[in-house]
N, C-alpha and C positions, 0 to 999 in steps of 0.2 A: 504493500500500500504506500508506504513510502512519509515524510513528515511535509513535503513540499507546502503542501495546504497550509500549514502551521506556519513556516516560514514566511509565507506570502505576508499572512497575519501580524508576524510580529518584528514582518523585516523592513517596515513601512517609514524606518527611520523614526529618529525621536520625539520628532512632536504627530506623525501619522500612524504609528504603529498600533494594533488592538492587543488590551490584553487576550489572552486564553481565559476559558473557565476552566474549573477544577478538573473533568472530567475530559477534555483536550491535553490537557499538561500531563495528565497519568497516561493517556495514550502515546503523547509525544515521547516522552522520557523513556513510558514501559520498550518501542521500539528502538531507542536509542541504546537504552542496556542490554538490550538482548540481541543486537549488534546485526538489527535487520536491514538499517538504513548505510547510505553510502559514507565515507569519511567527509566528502564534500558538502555532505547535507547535513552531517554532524559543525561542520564548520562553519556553515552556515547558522545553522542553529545557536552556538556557544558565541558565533558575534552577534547577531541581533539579540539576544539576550542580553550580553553585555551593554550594548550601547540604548534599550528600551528599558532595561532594569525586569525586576519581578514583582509581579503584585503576592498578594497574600494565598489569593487563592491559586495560584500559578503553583508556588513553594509549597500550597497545602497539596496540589496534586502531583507536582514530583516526588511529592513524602510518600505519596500513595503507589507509586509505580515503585518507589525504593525499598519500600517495605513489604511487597509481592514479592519481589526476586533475592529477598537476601537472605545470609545461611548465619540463622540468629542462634544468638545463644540461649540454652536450653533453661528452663523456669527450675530456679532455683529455689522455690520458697523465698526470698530474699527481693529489696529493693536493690538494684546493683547502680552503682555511683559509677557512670559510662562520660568519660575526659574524650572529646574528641581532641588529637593532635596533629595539625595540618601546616604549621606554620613555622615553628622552627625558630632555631636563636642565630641572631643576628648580631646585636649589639650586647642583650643580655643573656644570661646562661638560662637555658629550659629547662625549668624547676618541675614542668608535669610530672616525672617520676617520683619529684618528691610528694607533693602531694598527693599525688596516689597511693605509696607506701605509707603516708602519715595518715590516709583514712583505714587503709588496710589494719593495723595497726592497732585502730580506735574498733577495729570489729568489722568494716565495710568490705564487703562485695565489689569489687573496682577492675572496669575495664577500661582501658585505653586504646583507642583504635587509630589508624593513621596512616601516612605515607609521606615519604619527601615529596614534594612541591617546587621545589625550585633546589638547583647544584650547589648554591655557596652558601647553605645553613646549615646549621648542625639541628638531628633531630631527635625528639625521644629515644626511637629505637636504636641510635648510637648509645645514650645516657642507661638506657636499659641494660642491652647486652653489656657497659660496663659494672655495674650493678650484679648481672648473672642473671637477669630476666630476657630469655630469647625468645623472638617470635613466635606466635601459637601457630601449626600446621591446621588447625581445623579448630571449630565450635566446640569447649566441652564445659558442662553448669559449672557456676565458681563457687567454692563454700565461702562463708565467713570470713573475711581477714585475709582474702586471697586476692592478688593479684594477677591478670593478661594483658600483657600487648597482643593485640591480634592486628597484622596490615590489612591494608582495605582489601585488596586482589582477594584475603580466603572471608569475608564478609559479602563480596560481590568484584567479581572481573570487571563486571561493566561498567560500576563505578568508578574502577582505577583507570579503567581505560579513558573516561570520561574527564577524568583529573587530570591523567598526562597529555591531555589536548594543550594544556598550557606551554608544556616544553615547546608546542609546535608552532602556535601563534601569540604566545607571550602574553595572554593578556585571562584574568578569572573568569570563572562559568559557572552556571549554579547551583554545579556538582559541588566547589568550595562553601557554596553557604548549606548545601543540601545536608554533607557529612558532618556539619556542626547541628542540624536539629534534630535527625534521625534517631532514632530509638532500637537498636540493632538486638534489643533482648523478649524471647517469646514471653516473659514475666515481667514483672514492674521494673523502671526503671528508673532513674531519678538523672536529668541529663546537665552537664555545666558546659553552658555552650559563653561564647566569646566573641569580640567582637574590635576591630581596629579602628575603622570609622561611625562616628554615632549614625550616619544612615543605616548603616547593618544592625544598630542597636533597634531602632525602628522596625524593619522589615521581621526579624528575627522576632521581635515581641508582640506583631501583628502575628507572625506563623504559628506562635505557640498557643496565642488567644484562639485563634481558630480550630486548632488542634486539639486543645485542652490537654497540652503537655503539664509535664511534671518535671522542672529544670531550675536552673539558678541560671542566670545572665549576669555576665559582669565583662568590663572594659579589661583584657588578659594582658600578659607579658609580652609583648609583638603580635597579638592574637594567639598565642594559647593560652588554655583553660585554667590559666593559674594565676593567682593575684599578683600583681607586681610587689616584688618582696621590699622597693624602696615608700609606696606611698598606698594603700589601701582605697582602693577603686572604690563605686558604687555598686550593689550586689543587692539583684530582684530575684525574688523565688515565685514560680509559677505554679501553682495550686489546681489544677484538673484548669488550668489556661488564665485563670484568677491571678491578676499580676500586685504582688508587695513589696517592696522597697523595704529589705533587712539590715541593709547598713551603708548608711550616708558616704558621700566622697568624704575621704580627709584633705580639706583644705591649707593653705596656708605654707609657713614653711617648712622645712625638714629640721627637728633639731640633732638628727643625727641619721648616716646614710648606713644601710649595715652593709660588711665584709664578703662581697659576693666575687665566684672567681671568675677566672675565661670561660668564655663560650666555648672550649671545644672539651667533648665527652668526657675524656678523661678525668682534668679538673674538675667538671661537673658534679662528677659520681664523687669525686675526693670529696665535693664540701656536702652531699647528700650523705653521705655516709656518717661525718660529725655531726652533722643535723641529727641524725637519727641516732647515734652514742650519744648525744649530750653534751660532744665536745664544744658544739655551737649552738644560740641560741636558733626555735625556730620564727624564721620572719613574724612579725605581727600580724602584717595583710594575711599572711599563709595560714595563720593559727585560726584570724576569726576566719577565714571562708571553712576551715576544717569543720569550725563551730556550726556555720550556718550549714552547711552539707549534711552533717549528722543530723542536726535539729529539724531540719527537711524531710530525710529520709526515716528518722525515729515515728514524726507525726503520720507519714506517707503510710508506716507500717503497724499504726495503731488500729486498735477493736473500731474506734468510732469511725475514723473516716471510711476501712473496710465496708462498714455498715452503708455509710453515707453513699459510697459508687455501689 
């Protein structure tokens, strides 16, 4: 059948272009991941998207075709605390694994999901494998206090494939904001999705309202899903899509910067590792989102709200 139709629609440039409805966008997407359509149409696709942007219901229906075809992780009894990691440290060191290991830790279910994006970052699954946490080969349930990196390829191929269109024409698609809302778990999930520019903070809090996810937003470390360790972002937790603001920006100035090392893995894993003995203190930013995370996922897994859905 082909997405051509679609194209027409949303390639109309940016003050002529239509959006999709929801039930377009899952068709469009569903053939794109399932790698029915040509690369050129694929191409076409990932720039007029880019240059029209996404409405709500567009994002709500590529959620829909994402969550058809992907090989989720198996119902745990457990709310699982799900980091997407797509961004990578550039200037700062990628602390995801640390907070993943510090909710692990506290008792949480924590998956990390991901893939390099671009050649000259350093990325989780560097910081991991230094660590001793190597890539999952496949979906298996996580207990308590366990942690996975799983790459997107054993989540969905179409999706990677989807994502490495950047290598080819240099520019995001909305497979990059798709893998920050998705919910990749057959059982509850609780997700900390991130965000670089406040448009995405928008768009992202429109897609979760409509969805009636269960997430924390917050402004991440170059876009990952982890507090900036020098100044403590603004951080909303989404309640069945219900948005509430848990903890204000911290304003003002800094009266003191903490001891963060290089960007590259190795270093990384060195000051994760004293984080976690006690040799160093952990961030502030990092401790309250730990807070808010747990206190999220505690209420998510109470008698009453059970009741409540």
């Amino acid at each position: 059948m082909g997405i051509s139709q679609y194209i027409k629609e949303i390639g109309r440039g940016k003050d002529g272009a239509r959006s999709l409805t929801r039930a377009q966008a899952t068709d469009l997407l569903g053939q794109v991941l399932d790698g029915t359509v040509t690369d050129l149409e694929v191409g076409g696709f990932c720039l007029a998207m880019r240059i029209k942007g996404e409405t709500a219901d567009e994002m709500a229906g590529f959620l829909d075709a994402a969550h058809a075809r992907l090989h989720k992780l198996p119902d745990n009894d457990l709310t699982t605390v799900v980091l997407p990691s797509y961004n990578g440290a550039r200037k700062l060191p990628v602390l995801t694994p640390l907070l993943a290991l510090l909710l692990a830790r506290r008792g949480a279910a924590v998956l990390v999901h991901g893939t390099a994006t671009e050649d000259k970052r350093v990325f989780a699954a560097s910081v991991f494998a230094e660590l001793g946490v190597l890539p999952a080969t496949r979906m298996t349930a996580l207990a308590a206090g366990e942690v996975a990196f799983v790459p997107t390829e054993v989540l969905s191929p179409g999706l990677k494939r989807l994502l490495d269109v950047r290598r080819a024409v240099g520019l995001r698609n909305p497979a990059h904001s798709l893998v920050k809302l998705m919910n990749p778990c057959e059982g509850k999930a609780f997700i900390v999705g991130s965000y670089t520019h406040p448009e995405y903070a928008s768009s992202m809090a429109a897609t979760w309202a409509l969805t009636g996810a269960h997430a924390l937003l917050l402004r991440g470390t170059e876009g990952e899903p982890v507090a900036d360790a020098r100044r403590t972002p603004r951080m909303e937790i989404f309640q069945d899509g219900e948005r509430t603001e848990v903890q204000p920006q911290q304003d003002g100035p800094l009266a003191k910067l903490p001891s963060l090392p290089s960007v590259d893995a190795s270093n990384t894993a060195h000051y994760i590792r004293a984080v976690l003995n006690g040799s160093l203190p952990i961030p502030t930013p990092i401790a309250l989102q730990v807070e808010h995370i747990l206190r999220a996922v505690q209420h998510h897994d109470s008698p009453a709200h059970a009741h409540a859905i």
